[in-house]
Structure formats: structure tokens, C-alpha cells
LOVEXVEX-312654 format. One record per residue: x negated, y negated, z of N, C-alpha, C in turn. Coordinates in steps of 0.001 Angstrom, whole numbers, plus 524288, in hexadecimal, padded with zeros to 5 digits. Layout:
BEGIN
XYZXYZXYZ...
This chain:
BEGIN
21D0AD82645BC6A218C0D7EBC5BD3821A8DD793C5BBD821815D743A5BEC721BD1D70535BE46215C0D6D095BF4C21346D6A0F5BA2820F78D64C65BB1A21113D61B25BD4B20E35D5DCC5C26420F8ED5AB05C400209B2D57415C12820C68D52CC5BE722065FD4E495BE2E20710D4B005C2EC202AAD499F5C5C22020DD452E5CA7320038D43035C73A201CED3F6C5C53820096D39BC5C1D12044AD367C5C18E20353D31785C0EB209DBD2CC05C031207CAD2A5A5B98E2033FD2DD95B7CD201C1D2A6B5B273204BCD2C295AE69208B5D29AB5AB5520A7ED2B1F5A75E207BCD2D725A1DB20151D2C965A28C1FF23D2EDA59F601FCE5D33815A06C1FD28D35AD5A57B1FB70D3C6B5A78A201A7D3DDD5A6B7205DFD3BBF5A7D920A59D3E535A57B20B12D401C59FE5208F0D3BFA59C6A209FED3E305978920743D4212596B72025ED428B597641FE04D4573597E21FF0BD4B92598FE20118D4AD959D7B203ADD4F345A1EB2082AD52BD59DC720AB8D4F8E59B1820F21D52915982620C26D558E5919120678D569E5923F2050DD577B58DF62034CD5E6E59071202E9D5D09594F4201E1D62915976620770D63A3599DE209E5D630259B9D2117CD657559BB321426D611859ACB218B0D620F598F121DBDD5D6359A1221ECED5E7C5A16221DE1D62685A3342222FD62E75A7A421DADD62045AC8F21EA0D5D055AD8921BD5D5BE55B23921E20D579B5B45721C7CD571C5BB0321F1FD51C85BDCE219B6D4ECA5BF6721B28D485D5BFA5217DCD47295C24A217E2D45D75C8BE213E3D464F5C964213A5D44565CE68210A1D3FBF5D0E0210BED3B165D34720CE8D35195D49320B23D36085D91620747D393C5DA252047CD3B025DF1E2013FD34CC5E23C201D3D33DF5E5131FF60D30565E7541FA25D30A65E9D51F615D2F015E6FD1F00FD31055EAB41EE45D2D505EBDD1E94BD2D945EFBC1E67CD29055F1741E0E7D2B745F0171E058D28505EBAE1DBB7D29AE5E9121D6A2D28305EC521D752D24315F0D31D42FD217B5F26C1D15AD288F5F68A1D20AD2CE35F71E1CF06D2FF35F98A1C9E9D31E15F7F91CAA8D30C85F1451C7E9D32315F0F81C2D4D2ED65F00E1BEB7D31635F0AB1B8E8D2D025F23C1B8B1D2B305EB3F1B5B9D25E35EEFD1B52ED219D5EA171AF7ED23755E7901AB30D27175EA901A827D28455E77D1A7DFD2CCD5E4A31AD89D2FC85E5501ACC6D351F5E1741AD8FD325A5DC5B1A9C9D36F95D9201A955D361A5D41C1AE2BD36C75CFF21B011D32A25CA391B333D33145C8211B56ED378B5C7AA1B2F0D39045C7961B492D3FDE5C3621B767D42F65C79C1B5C5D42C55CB481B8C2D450C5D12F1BBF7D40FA5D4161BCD2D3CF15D2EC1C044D38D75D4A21C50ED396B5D22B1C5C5D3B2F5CCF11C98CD3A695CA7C1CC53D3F615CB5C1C9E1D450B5CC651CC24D490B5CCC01CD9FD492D5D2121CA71D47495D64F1CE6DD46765DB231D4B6D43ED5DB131D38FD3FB95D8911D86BD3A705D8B61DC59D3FB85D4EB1DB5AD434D5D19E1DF62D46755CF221DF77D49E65D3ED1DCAFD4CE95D6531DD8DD503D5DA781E21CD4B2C5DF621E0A4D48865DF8B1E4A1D45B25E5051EA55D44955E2AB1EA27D43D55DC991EF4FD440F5DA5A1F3C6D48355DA521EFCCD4DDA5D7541F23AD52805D89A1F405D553F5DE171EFB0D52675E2921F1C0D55E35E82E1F72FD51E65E96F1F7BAD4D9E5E8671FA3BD48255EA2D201EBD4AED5E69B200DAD4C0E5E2E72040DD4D365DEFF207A2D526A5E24320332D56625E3C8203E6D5BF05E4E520723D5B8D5E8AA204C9D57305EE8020B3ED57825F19D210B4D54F65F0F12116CD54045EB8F21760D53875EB45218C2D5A5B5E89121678D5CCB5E692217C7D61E75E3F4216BAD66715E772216D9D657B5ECD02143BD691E5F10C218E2D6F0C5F0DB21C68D6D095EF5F22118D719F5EDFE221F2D73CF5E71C21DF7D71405E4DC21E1ED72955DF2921972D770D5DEE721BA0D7B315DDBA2160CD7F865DE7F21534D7FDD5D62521816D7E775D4C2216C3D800E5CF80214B1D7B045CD56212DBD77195D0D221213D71595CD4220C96D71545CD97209B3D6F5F5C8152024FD6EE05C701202BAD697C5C67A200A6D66275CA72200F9D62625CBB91FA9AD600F5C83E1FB53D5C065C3B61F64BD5ACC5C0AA1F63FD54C85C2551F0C8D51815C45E1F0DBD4E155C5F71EA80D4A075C3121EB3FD45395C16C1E71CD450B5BE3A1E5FAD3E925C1541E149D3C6B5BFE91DF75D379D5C1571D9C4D349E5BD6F1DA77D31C45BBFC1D7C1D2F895B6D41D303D2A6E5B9291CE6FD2BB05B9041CB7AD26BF5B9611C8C8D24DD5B47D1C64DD1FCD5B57E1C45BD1C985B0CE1BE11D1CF85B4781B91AD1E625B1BE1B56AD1E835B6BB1B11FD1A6B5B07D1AF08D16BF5B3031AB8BD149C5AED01A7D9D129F5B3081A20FD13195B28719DC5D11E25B54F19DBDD13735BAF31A117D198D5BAC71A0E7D1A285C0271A49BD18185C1CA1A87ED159F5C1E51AC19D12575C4161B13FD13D15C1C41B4C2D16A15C7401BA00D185C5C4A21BD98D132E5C3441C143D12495BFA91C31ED0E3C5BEA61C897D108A5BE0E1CA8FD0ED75C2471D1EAD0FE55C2C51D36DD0CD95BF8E1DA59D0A5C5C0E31DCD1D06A95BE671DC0FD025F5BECD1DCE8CFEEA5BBB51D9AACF8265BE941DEF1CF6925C2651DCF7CF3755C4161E017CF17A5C8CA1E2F8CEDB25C6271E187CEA465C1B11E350CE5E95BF2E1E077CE53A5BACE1E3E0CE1A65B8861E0D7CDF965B2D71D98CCDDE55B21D1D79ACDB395B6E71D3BFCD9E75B6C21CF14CE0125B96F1D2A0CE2C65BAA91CEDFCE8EA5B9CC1CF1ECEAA95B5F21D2B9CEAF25B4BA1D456CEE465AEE81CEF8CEC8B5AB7A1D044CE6965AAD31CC7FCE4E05A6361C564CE6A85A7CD1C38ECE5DC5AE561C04FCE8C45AFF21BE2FCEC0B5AFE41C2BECEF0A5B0381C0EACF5BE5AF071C007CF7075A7B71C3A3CF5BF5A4161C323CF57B59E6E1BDBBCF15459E551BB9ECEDDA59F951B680CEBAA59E831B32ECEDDC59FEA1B227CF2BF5A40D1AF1CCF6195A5D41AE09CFA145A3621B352CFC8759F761B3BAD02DE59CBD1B2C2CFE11596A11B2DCCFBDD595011B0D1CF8CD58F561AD8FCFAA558C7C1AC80CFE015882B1A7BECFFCF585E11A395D0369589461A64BD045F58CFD1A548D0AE958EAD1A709D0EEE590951A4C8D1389590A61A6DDD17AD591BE1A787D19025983C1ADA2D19DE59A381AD5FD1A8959DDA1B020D201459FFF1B21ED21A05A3481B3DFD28FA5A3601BB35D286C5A5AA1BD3DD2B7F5A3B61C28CD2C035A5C51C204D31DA5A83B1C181D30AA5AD0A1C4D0D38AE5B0AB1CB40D374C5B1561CADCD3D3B5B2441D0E0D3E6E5B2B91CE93D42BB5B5DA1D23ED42A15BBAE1D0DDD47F45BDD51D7FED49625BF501D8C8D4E105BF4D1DAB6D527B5BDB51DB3ED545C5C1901E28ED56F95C6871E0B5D5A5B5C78F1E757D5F345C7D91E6F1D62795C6741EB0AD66265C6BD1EBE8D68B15CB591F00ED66F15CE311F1C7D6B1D5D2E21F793D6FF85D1921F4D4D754F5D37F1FA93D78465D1421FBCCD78965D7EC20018D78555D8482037AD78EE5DD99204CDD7C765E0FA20404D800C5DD472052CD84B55DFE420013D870A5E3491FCA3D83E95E2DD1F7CBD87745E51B1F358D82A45E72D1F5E1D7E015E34D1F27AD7A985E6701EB70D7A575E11A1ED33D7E5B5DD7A1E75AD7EA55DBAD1E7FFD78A35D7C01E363D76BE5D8441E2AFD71B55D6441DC20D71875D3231DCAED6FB35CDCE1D9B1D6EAB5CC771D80ED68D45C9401D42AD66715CB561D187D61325C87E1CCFFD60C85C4CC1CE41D5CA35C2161CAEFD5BF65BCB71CBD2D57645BC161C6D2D55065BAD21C6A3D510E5B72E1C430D4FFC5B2181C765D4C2B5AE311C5E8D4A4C5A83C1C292D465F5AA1B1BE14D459B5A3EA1BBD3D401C5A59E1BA27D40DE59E751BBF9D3C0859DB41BC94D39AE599261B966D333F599591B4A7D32535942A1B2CED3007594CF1B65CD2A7C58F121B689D253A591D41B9D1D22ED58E291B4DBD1CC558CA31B3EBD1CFF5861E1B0B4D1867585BE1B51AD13E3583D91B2ACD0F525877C1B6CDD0A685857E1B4BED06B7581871B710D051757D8A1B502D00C0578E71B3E1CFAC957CF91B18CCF7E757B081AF1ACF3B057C471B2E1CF0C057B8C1B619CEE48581041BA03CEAD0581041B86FCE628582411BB60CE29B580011BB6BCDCF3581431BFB7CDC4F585F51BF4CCD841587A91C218CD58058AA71C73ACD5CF58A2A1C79FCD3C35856B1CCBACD1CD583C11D053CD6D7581991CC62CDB36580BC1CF77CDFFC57EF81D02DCE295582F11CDE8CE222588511CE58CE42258FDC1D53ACE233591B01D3D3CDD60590DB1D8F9CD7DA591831DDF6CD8A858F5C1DCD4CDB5A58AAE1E257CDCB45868C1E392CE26F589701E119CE657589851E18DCEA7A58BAE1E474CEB475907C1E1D6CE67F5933E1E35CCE6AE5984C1E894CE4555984E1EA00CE1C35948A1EF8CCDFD7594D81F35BCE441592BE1F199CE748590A01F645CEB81590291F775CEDD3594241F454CEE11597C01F785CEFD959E4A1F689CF5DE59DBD1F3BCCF7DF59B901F095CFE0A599DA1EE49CFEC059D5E1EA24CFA4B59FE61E6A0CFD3B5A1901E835CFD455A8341ECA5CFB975A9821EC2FCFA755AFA91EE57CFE665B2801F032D02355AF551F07AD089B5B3E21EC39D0DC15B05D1E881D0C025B05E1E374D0F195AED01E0A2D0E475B0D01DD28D12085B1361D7AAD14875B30A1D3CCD11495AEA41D262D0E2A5B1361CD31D0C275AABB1CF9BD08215AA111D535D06455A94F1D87FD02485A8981D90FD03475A16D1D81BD09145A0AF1DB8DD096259B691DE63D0D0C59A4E1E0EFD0DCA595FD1E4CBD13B8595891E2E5D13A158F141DFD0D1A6158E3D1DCE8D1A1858A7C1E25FD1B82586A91E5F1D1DCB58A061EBD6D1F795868D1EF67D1B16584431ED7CD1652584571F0E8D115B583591EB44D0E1E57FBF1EC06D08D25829B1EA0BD041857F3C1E463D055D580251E329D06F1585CC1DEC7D0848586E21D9E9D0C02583A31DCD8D0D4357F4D1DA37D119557BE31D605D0DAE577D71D8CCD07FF575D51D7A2D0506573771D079D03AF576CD1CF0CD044557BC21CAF0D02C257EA61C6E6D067957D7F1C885D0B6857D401C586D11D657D021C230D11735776B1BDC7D137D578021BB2BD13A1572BA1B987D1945572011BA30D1BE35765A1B7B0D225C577581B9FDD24F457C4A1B9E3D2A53579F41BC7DD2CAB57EB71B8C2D339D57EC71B843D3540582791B4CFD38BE5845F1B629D3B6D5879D1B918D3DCD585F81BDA0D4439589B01C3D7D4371586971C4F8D41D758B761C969D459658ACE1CF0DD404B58BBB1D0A4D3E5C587941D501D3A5C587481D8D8D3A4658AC71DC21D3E7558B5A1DFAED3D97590581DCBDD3E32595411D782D3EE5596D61D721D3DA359ACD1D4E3D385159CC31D3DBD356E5983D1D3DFD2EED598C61DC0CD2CEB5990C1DEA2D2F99598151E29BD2D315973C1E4D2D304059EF91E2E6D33AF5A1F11E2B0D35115A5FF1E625D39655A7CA1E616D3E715A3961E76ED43065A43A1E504D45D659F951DF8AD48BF5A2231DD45D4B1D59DA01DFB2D51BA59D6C1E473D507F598CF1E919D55A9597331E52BD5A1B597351E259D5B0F594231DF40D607E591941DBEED6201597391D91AD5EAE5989D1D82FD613959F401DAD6D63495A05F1DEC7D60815A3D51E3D0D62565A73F1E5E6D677E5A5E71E845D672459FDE1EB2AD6CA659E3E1E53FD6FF359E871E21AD703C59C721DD29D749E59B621DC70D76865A3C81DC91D738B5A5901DE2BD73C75ADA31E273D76BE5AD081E472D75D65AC071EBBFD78185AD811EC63D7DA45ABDE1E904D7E265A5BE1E856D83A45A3DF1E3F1D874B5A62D1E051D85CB5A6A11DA21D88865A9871DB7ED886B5B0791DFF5D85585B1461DD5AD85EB5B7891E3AFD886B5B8E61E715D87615B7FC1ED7ED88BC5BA021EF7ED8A445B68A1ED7AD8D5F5B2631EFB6D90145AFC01F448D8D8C5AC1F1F514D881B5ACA51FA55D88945A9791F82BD851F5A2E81F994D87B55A0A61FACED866159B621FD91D82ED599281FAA3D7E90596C91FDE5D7AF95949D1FFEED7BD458EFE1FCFBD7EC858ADE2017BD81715885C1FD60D834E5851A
């Protein structure tokens, strides 16, 4: 048996090596744009992991022993999914929007085994409250260059933790591989044992 992660995030890699050392990755290319702009978060995010894992699956089309695990992370606050900012003056946008409230992190989830094609999806949803920022503490933040390949425009695993005042689930799946899911999937649905 041979994990493939479809991810390029160095933080689902580290992640990834807590459930095996022995896995490859793979940078599946999707066009997220199929899927409709009015499906709901919670099923938005487990699609965008479903288009990762099928996207992933045809480079391993000759790998019959590879469980291909594929994950995708949103920031959803007032109804409104919030990707990566485009630039500094989103970044600070989006952090003046999540400021002294509570907004939700999903992670959807999906495992393909190869040999059969059986695939299963799931998603985390973790609720994250933010302390009451100033300006000038948005501005400093934003100059550490943290927030500009995130979902939310923060990384709760770095400086970004300093913003968090509460957290409500499940920590690595704000950091965008929720481990104890995945393995508790891997054991209940494909039988394999992480130890």
C-alpha cells in the first residue's frame, strides 16, 4: 500500500507524516470553477477535496495499491467563503471582517483506494473566535507575509495564533488537515490501521 497526498501544502505534509512516513505527493490540477457558486460551504469544500482526489488518481492509474487522500480548507464567515487574499489590501479586509468574531473553518476530506475506485468524503468544521484587532495590529500582521497563502488570510499554526481567542473543534483542521478524522476514515472505512 503506497499514500499518495494531492496537496502542494507543506502543512498537510507534515500532518500527513503523523499518519505514515511512507507516502508521495502528488499537485493535481483542478478547476474549481465547476463547481456552483451557490452550493453550500459544507458541500463546497468536500467537492473541491473530491476534484483533487479524482485529478490526483489519473497520474496513479497503474498504481493499484495507492489510497490516494485529498483535502481542501475554507474560511466561511457571514455566509461568505473567504479564500486567499489577492493582496495586502484584502488581506487587511478580510482580518477587519473576522475581528472579534466567530467565524467557521471546513476542511473537506476525500480518500480514494485504487484498486476499486471506492472513495469516501467528509468534512471538518471547526468554529474559530477572533480577539478585537486594531488596525495597526491587522498592518503588523500583515507585514509578516503569514497571511497571503491562507484561507482567512491567517495561519492559526504561526503568528496567526496571536489573533485567535477561541477555538471550537478540532485544531488541525483549522491548520487544514483534520489527522484524527482522516486516520478514524482510513480505519472504519479501508480497513487500514494506523497503529
Amino acid at each position: 500500500m503506497q499514500f499518495v497526498l494531492a496537496s502542494a501544502s507543506p502543512r498537510r505534509r507534515e500532518l500527513m507524516s503523523l499518519i505514515s512516513e511512507n507516502f508521495t505527493v502528488t499537485l493535481p490540477e483542478t478547476d474549481e470553477s465547476v463547481i456552483s457558486g451557490d452550493t453550500p460551504p459544507y458541500m463546497y469544500v468536500q467537492e473541491l477535496a473530491l476534484l483533487k482526489a479524482a485529478a490526483a488518481a489519473k497520474f496513479h492509474l497503474k498504481q493499484k495499491d495507492a489510497i490516494i487522500i485529498a483535502a481542501d480548507t475554507i474560511v466561511v464567515a457571514d455566509g461568505k467563503i473567504l479564500g486567499k487574499p489577492h493582496d495586502e489590501s484584502d488581506a487587511k479586509y478580510t482580518l477587519l471582517m473576522l475581528s472579534g468574531k466567530t467565524h467557521s473553518v471546513y476542511t473537506g476530506y476525500c480518500i480514494l483506494r485504487m484498486s476499486d475506485a471506492y472513495t469516501v468524503c467528509n468534512r471538518v468544521k471547526t468554529d474559530v473566535t477572533f480577539r478585537d484587532l486594531s488596525e495597526e495590529k491587522i498592518d503588523a500582521y500583515i507585514r509578516t507575509g503569514e497571511p497571503m497563502d491562507k484561507a482567512g488570510a491567517y495561519g492559526i499554526q504561526g503568528k496567526g495564533s496571536f489573533l485567535v481567542s477561541k477555538i471550537d473543534g478540532d485544531y488541525f483542521n483549522v491548520v487544514g488537515f483534520p489527522v484524527s478524522d482522516i486516520a478514524k476514515t482510513l480505519e472504519d472505512e479501508f480497513d487500514i490501521q494506523i497503529f
